[in-house]
N, C-alpha and C positions, 0 to 999 in steps of 0.2 A: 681280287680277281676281276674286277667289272674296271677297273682302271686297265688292266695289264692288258685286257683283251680289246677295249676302246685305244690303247697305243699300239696294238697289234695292227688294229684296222685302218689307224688315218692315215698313212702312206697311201691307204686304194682310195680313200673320202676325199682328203685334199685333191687328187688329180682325176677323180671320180668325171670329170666335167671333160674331159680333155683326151684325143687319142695318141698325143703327140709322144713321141719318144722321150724316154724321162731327161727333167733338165735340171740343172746346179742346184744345189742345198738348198731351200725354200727361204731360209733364216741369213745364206750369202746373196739371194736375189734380192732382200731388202736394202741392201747395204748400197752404195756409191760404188762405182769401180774405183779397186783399188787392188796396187799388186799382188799377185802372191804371196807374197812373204810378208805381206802385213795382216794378212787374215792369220792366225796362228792360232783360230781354233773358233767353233762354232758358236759355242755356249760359254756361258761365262764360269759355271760350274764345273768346267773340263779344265780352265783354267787354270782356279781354285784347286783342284782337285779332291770336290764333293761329292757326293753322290747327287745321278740326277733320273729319276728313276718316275713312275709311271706319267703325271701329266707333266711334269716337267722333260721329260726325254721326249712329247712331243716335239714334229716340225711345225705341225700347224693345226688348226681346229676345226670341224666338221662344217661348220656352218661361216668360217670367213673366208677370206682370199687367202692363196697360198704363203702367200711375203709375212702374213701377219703368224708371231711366235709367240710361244711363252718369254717373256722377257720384256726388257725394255726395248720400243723401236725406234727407228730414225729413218731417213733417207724414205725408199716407194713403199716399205712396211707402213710409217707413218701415215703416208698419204692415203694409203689405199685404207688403213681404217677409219678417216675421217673421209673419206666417199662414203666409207660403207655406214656412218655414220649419219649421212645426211640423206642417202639414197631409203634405207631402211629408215628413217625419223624416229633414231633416238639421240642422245646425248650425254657424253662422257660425263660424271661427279667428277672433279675437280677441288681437290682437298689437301688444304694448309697444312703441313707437319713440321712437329717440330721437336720429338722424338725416336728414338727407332720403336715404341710403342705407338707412337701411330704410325706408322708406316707399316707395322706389322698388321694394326686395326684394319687399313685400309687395302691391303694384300687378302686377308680373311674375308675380306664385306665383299672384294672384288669375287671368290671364288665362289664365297657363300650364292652371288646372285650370277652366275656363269656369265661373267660379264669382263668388260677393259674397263683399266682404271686410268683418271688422269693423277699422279701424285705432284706435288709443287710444295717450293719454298720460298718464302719472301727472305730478304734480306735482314732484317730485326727475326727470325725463325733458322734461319743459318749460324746465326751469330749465336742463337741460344740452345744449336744441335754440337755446337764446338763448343760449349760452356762460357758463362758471362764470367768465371772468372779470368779467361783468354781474351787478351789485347788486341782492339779490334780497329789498332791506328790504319789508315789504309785501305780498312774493308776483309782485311786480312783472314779474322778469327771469321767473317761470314760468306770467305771465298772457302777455307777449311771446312766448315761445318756443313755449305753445303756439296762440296766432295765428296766429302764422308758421308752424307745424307743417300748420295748418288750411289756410291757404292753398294753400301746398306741392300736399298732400293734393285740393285743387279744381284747382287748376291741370292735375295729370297722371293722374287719376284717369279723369275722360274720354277722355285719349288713351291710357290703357290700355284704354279702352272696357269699365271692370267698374262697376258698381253697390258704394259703399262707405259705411258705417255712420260718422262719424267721432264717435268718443267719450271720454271721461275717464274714468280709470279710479280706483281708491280715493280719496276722498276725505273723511278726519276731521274732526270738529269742527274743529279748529285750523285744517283750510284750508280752511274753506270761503270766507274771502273771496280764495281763487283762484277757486273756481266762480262766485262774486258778478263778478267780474273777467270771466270769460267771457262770461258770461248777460248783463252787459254790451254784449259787443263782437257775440252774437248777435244780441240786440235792436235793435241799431244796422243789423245788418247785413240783420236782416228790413224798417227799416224802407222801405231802399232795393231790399231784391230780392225781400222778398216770402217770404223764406225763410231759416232758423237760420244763423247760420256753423255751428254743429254739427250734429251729429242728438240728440246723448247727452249728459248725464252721472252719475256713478255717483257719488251720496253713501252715503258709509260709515261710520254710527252705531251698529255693532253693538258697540260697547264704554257705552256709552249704554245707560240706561234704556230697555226697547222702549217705553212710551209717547213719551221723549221722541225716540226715534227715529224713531215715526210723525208725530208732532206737527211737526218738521221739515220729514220728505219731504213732507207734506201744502203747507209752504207752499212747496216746490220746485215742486211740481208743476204748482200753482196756478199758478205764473209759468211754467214754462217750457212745458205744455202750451198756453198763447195762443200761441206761435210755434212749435207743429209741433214741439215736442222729446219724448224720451221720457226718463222718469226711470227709474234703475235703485239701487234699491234694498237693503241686505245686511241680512240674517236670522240673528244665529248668526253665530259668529267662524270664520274662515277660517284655520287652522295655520298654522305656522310663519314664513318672514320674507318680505319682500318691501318693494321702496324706501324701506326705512329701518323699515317698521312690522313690531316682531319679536310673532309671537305665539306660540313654539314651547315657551311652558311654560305657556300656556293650560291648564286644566281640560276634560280631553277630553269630557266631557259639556256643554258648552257651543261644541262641533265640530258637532252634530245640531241641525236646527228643528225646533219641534214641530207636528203639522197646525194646534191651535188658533193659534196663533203667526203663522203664512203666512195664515189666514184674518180674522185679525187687520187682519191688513196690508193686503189683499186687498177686506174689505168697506171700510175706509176709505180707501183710495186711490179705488178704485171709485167711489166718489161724487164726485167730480173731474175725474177722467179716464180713459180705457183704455189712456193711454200709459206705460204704466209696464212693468218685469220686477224678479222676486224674486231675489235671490241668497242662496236659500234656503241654508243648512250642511247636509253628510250625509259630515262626515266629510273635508271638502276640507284641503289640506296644500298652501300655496306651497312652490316649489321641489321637488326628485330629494333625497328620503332612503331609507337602508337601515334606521329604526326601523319601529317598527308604527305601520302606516296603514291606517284599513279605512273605507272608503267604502261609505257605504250609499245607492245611489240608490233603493231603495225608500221612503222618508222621502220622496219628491217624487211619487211613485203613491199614497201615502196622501192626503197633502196635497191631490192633483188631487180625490180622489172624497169628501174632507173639504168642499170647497171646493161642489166639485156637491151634493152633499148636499145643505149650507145655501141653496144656490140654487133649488134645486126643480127648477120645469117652465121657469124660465130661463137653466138650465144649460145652454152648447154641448151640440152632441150628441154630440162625440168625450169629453165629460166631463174636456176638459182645459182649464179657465179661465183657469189662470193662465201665462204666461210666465217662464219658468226657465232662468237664466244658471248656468255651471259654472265657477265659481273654480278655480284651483289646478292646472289642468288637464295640466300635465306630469310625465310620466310612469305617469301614468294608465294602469289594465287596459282594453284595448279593450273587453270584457263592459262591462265598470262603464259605459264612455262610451254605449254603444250604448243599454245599457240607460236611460242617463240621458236619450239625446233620446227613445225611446218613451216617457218620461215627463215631456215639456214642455219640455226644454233646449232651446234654438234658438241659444245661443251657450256657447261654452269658451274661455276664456283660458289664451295659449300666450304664456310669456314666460322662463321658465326653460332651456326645451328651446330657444330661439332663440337667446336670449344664447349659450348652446355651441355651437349649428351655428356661428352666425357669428365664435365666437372659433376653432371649429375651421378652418375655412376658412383666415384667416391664419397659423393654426399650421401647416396639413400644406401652405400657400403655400410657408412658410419653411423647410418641412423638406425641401421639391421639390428648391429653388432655393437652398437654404444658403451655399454656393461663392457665387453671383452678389453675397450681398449684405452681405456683411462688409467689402468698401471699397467708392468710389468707379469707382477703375480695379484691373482686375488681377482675372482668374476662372482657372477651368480652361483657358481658352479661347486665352489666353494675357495677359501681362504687363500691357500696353497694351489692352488690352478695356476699353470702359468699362460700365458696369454701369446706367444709367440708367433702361432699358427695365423691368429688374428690382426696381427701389427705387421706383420711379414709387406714388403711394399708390393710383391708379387701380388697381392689379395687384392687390393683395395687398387690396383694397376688393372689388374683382368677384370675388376669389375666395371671400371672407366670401358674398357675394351668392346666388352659385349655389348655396356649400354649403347655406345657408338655405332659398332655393327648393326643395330638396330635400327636406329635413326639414318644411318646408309640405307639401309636395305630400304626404306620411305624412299630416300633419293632416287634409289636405281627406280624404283617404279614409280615415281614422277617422271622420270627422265624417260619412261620407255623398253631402259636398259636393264633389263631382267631375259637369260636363258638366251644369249648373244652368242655365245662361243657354240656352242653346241656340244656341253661335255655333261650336262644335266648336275643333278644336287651332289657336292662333294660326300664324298666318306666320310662317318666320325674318323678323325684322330687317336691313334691309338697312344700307348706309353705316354702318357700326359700328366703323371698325379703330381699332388703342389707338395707342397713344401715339407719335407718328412713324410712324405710318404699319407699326408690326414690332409691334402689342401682342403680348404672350403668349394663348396659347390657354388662356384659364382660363375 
């Protein structure tokens, strides 16, 4: 009832601000102009033809800009919630998947904390959403995987009713004709709806010449700002490892960007496009180590008023121009983080600290339930028991799940990003029991 009657009302909320005569779909002003006949329908669930029923039949949410929807955005959606991200000082979680179980986790965590999510895929995560037993000459199996990953991500992203960022995350010389593969299957897919399969993607040349680094993203940018995408950028090498790319014996002075370096970047993207974010270095380290690690988010408050500077009397007025993503982001001192969104971050990536919740999950599953699952038939319970309920992968999957949700929901409130949309605490769920009808309460 408290859903039906909140989708009753944000038609009058959304335009609550405004006396103007009502204007286009909220969900087609996000989008790029593009013909008639290639919008061929709002939602992707009309599509489909799913049902799309209370916050997902939302246009928009009580407490964002009109353009931002349930679903995935692109084109002025996109932008206007990374304003609203930097204006309000919070910052998107930004989270690795590499199942349609996380992807579900992080749709849940999204709504659990009324909040947007950023979702992404590396290329070794792609390749393992298409199956490692699928041939990956080409890049092939981890351009499929993440298609599929995309879709997934459209499909339930709505009926979780959150607004979600869908992105790629590091990406080297060597692969970029995965990203070529994508920007492909976007293009294709703007031609018929008018809008990106994705919103994002992150090429990553910071081992590269910085000319030829810029020189690149310039013609990234080039192509994918004509379909509503934003380019995401890296400045300065990001520590230690992550899906395969080890940098933990990097040259620690090549951890920090320099302001002329970000401005660099900054005035020549600029003349292209405004869709873009820096992934500025200050010190970032993938992965939870016990060495020295010293993060300096002051390096990104320089760079802001470096930036203004150079700009003069066309510099925002908050004096913060550029958009600032946060690699490395687990384990991280909360100071550091806080400090980092008062200073432009409007996204962090959390990929280390999830991998653990979700492997803890199954571990302290297994430590619960230990007796249940070492045969077939035969527990404490007695002889003849059989054990089904408890091996089920559905069990010991939702418990990964929850643990995770958990450990998000820390993130969201690190980040700021808690009770954003404006739709307050979701409903239980109903019709949910596991497996026969006896699931376990995990």
């Amino acid at each position: 009832m408290k859903l039906t009657i909140l989708a009753l009302m944000l038609p009058m909320v959304c335009n609550s601000f405004s006396f103007a005569p009502p204007r286009q779909h909220p969900r087609l002003l996000s989008r790029l102009h593009a013909s008639e006949t290639s919008l061929k329908s709002e939602r992707f669930a009309d599509e489909l033809g799913i049902p799309c029923e209370d916050e997902c039949s939302m246009d928009c949410f009580p407490n964002m800009p009109e353009s931002i929807h349930p679903g995935v955005l692109s084109g002025q959606g996109l932008m206007d919630l990374l304003k609203d991200a930097k204006d309000r000082k919070y910052a998107l979680p930004a989270v690795n998947c590499v199942t349609s179980s996380s992807i579900n986790t992080c749709l849940e965590a999204a709504r659990t904390n009324d909040a947007p999510i950023m979702i992404q895929f590396s290329s070794g995560g792609s390749q393992f959403y298409a199956g490692k037993g699928l041939d990956n000459t080409n890049y092939k199996a981890a351009i499929a995987g993440a298609v599929s990953g995309a879709f997934h991500v459209r499909t339930l992203a709505e009926q979780y009713g959150v607004p979600v960022i869908l992105h790629t995350d590091h990406c080297a010389k060597k692969l970029l004709p995965w990203v070529d593969g994508l920007l492909d299957a976007s293009e294709r897919y703007y031609e018929k709806h008018g809008e990106p399969l994705f919103s994002s993607h992150m090429i990553d040349l910071s081992e590269e010449p910085i000319s030829e680094n810029i020189e690149i993203c310039e013609h990234y940018l080039r192509r994918m700002s004509k379909i509503g995408m934003v380019l995401e950028m890296e400045l300065g090498v990001t520590g230690g490892e992550e899906d395969g790319v080890n940098n933990e014996d990097v040259a620690k002075e090549d951890l920090y960007s320099k302001p002329e370096e970000i401005w660099e970047v900054y005035e020549r993207l600029s003349k292209i496009s405004d869709k873009f974010t820096i992934a500025a270095a200050f010190g970032n380290v993938h992965g939870v180590y016990a060495g020295d690690i010293d993060l300096d988010p002051e390096i990104l408050t320089r760079a802001q008023t470096y930036i203004s500077d150079k700009l003069g009397p066309s510099a925002p007025a908050d004096k913060k121009p550029a958009y600032f993503v946060f690699h490395g982001g687990s384990g991280s001192d909360l100071s550091d983080i806080r400090k980092a969104i008062d200073y432009g971050v409007i996204k962090m990536n959390i990929d280390t600290d999830t991998q653990w919740s979700y492997w803890e999950g199954i571990k302290n599953f297994e430590d619960k339930f230990s007796p249940y699952l070492q045969t077939q038939i035969g527990n404490p319970d007695g002889a003849d028991k059989p054990n089904k309920k408890y091996y089920d992968p559905r069990e010991c999957l939702r418990a990964a799940e929850v643990n995770t949700v958990d450990r998000l929901t820390q993130a969201f409130s690190d980040l700021n990003c808690q009770n954003i949309l404006g739709l307050g605490p979701p409903e239980e769920p109903e019709n949910t029991l596991g497996p026969r009808r006896g699931g376990l309460p995990v």
